[in-house]
C-alpha positions, -999 to 999 in steps of 0.1 A, spaced: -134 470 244 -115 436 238 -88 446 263 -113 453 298 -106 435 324 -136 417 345 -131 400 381 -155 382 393 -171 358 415 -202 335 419 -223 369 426 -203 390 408 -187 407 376 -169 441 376 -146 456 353 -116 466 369 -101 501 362 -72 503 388 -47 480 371 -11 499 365 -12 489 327 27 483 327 28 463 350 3 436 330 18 409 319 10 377 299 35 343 301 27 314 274 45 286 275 42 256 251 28 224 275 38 242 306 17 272 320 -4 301 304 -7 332 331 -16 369 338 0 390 363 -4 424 374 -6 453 401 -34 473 411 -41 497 431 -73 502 457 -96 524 442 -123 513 468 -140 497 443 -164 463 442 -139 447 414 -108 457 440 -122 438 467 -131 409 446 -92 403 436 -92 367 461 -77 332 456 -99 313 434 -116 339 422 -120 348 385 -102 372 360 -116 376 321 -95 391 293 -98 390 260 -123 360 261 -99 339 284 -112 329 318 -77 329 339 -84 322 383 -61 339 411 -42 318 424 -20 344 438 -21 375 455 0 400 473 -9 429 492 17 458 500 7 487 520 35 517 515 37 552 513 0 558 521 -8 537 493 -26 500 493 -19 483 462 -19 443 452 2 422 429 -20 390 414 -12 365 397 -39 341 375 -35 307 354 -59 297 332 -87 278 339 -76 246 313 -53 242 340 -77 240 366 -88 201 346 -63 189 378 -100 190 397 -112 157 374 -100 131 392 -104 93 371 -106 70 403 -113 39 380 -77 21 366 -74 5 333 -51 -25 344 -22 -41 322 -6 -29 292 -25 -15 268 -32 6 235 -42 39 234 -49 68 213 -48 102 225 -84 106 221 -89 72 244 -66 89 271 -90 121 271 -119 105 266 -110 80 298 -107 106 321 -129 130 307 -157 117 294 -189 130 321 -167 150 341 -190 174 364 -163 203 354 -175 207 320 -147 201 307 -143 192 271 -117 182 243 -107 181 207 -78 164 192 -57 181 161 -37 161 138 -21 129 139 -8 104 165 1 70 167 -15 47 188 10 38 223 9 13 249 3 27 283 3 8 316 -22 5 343 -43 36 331 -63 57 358 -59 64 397 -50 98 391 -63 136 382 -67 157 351 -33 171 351 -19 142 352 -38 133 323 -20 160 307 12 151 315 8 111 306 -3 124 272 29 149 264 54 121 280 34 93 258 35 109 228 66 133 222 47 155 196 22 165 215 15 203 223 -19 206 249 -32 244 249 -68 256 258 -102 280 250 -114 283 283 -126 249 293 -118 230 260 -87 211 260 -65 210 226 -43 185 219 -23 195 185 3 171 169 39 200 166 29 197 125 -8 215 131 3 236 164 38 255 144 28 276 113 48 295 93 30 328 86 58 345 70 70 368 95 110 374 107 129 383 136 154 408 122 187 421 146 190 453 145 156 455 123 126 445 147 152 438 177 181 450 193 186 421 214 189 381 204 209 365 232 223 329 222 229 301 252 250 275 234 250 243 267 269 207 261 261 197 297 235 173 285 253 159 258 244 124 247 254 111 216 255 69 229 230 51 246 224 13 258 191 -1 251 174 -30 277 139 -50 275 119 -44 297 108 -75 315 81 -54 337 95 -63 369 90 -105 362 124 -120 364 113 -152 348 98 -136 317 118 -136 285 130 -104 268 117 -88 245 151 -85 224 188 -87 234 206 -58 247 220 -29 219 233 3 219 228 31 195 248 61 190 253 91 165 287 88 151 291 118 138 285 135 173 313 107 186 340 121 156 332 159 170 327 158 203 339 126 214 318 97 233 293 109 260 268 76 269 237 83 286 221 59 314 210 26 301 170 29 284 142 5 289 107 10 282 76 -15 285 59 4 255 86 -15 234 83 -51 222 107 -54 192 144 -37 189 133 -22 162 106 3 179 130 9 212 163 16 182 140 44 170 130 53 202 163 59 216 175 74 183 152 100 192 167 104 230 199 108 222 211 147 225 242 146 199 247 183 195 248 211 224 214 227 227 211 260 216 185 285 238 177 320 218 157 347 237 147 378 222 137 413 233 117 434 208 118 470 200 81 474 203 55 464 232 33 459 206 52 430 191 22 406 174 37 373 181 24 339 203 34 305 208 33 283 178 48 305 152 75 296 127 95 330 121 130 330 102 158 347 129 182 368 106 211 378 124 232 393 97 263 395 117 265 357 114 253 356 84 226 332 99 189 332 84 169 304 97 136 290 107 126 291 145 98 280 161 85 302 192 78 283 226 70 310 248 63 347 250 59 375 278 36 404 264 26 436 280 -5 446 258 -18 473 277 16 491 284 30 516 262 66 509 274 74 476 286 91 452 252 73 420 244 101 388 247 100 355 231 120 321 235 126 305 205 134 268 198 167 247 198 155 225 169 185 200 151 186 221 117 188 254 143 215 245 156 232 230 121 226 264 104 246 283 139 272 260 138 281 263 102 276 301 106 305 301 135 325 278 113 325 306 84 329 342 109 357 323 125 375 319 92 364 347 79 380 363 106 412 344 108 418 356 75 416 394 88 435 389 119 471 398 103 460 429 91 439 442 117 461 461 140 472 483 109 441 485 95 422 497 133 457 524 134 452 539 100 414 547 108 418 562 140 445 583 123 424 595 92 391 603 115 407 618 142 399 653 127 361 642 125 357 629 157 372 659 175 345 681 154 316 654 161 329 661 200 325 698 196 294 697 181 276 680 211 293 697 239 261 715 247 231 729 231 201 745 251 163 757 240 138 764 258 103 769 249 73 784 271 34 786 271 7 796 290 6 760 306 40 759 320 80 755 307 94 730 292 136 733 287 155 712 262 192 707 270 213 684 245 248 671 256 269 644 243 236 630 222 213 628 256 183 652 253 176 662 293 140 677 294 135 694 321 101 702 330 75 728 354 43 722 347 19 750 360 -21 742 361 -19 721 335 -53 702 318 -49 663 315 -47 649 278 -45 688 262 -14 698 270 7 698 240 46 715 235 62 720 205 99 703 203 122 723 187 141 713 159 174 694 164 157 678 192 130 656 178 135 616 185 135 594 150 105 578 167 79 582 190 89 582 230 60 574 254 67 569 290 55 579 319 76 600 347 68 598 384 81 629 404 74 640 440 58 677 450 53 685 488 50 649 499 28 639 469 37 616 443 27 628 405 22 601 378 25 622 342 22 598 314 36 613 281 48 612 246 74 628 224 71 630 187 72 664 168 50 677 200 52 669 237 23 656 245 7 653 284 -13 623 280 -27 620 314 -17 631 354 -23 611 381 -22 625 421 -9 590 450 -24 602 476 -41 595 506 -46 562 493 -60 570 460 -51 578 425 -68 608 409 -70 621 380 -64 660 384 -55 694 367 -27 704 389 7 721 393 35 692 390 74 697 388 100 675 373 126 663 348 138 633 327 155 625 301 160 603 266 183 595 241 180 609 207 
């Protein structure tokens, strides 16, 4: 089963049943951190006890270590939240004593190869696509994560991810593909949420040689600036801090470099919620965002995603990218709502009137309709009544001796969601807490009932009491 879950140790290696699945959780995010975190709860088993720092966690072929855990004792119950990076990360153990001295040039497999090359960690590396060979000063004297960082500061395009103990350096062209799949509103999401931020804007900047701390050596060019002018005509002038950079030994090299520094346009942050937890999406994926409110259809890239792969609840999330032609495409979308809707301003007020006025009549009848409807329906396992009001159903529920994963209601008509429900409804009978996992389709469907008590969770065929409720 790809999705088991194995702790272990030196001695070691369980499978761990006792995690609450919606509370796993996977974070990716592009050249900064790659984590699991969940809860479980003590089932008094070996793989329990063997949740401890450093220790090992292994899902879906990824090694990931604790680095984090949390114990909480409450309500008779012992449960612990933990939290694991994965093990590329753990390449901060290489340290490279030796130090390449002066300036010199480097490829990206040089830089790996420098620090990594014998390493006792077994750690090993492949490099993706193209780079151009930098200068780099004073090499060395420092660990593998620093590595890591010297390599994504050195060369901008750079996108480090990991299989286990390999490291993967892709150039942005190889790491982002374009696999044909779109991020709809109101079609795969209900929720895109747009951060448009000017506080870092830069559209000017003042370029210096860098004389590497000898006052008596000569430049490498005279002093320039460079600026977008087109972000000057918008926005007006915004000048960063003055840029030097001993990697640059012509004007030419540092104008493009700073070119490429400069932030002329507000960045633009887009975070999405999906309808489904089952959303099939990761880092490095070019999607198209359609939000046809906007009228905006463009390419995104994704730079990070928080999945819950074992929950049949929780909504995957993504953040998408901010990229130049992004931003282009939302801008000139703005430009052509806000004069669509300027044109429609002088008529609205009459226009919002005469609607209310002809669909009064109708929404007084929709109102009538939904004041309250009631149907009940009962079985040898228990009852099970469905009130609707105002376009809430409100099940209420009393379960009597019911069988785990066999219990099965019928929904009567009127009331059946447009799409499967599953959840899971916690309720409390004579100081013991009930866990009944369910879902509602044409049946209601008891999945499985779990018993928190003295410190355990069982599985059980018991009596259980309750009520929730869902929107239709």
């Amino acid at each position: 089963m790809k999705d088991k879950i194995i702790v272990k140790n030196k001695d070691y290696a369980e499978p761990l049943n006792s995690v609450l699945i919606d509370s796993f959780q996977v974070t990716k995010t592009v050249n900064q951190s790659w984590q699991i975190q969940f809860n479980a709860y003590d089932d008094k088993s070996v793989a329990f006890s063997l949740l401890q720092a450093q220790n090992s966690i292994l899902w879906r072929g990824q090694e990931f270590i604790i680095k984090q855990i949390q114990p909480t004792y409450a309500n008779s119950l012992n449960t612990t939240q933990v939290t694991a990076t994965h093990i590329g990360y753990e390449v901060q153990r290489v340290f490279q004593h030796n130090v390449n001295t002066g300036t010199k040039t480097y490829s990206v497999n040089d830089v790996l190869s420098f620090y990594l090359n014998g390493n006792s960690f077994d750690y090993t590396w492949e490099v993706r696509g193209s780079f151009d060979n930098q200068q780099i000063e004073n090499l060395g004297n420092a660990n593998g994560q620093d590595m890591l960082s010297k390599i994504t500061s050195t060369w901008s395009n750079a996108i480090i991810t990991f299989d286990n103990k390999k490291i993967i350096v892709y150039s942005s062209d190889d790491y982002y593909q374009d696999k044909g799949k779109v991020i709809t509103y109101l079609g795969n999401t209900n929720q895109v949420q747009l951060t448009y931020d000017s506080t870092n804007l830069v559209n000017k900047l003042y370029c210096i040689s860098d004389n590497s701390g000898d006052e008596n050596s000569k430049p490498a060019f005279n002093p320039f600036y460079v600026q977008d002018d087109e972000s000057i005509k918008k926005y007006g002038l915004y000048e960063g801090n003055p840029v030097s950079d001993n990697r640059f030994n012509n004007a030419d090299a540092m104008r493009q470099y700073a070119l490429s520094q400069l932030q002329p346009e507000p960045s633009l942050s887009i975070q999405v919620q999906f309808n489904a937890n089952n959303e099939d999406i990761d880092t490095g994926e070019i999607r198209t965002l359609i939000i046809p409110e906007l009228n905006l259809t463009t390419k995104v890239t994704v730079t990070q995603v928080t999945l819950y792969p074992l929950s049949d609840t929780q909504q995957s999330q993504a953040q998408l990218d901010n990229t130049a032609k992004t931003i282009l495409n939302y801008n000139n979308s703005l430009q052509n709502a806000l004069s669509g809707h300027v044109d429609t301003t002088t008529n609205i007020n009459t226009t919002i009137s005469s609607a209310i006025a002809s669909n009064q009549d109708e929404i007084n009848k929709i109102n009538s309709a939904l004041k309250q409807q009631s149907q009940a329906v009962t079985t040898d396992n228990g009852t099970i009544t469905y009130t609707l009001n105002t376009g809430v159903v409100y099940v209420y529920c009393n379960f009597t001796d019911i069988v785990a994963n066999k219990t099965s209601f019928n929904v009567p008509n009127g009331f059946v969601p447009n799409n499967t429900i599953n959840g899971s409804l916690v309720i409390n009978e004579s100081g013991t807490n009930y866990i009944i996992n369910y879902t509602i389709s044409s049946t209601f469907d008891i999945k499985s009932i779990y018993s928190l008590q003295n410190e355990s969770v069982t599985e059980l065929n018991n009596q259980a009491t309750g009520n929730f409720s869902y929107l239709i």
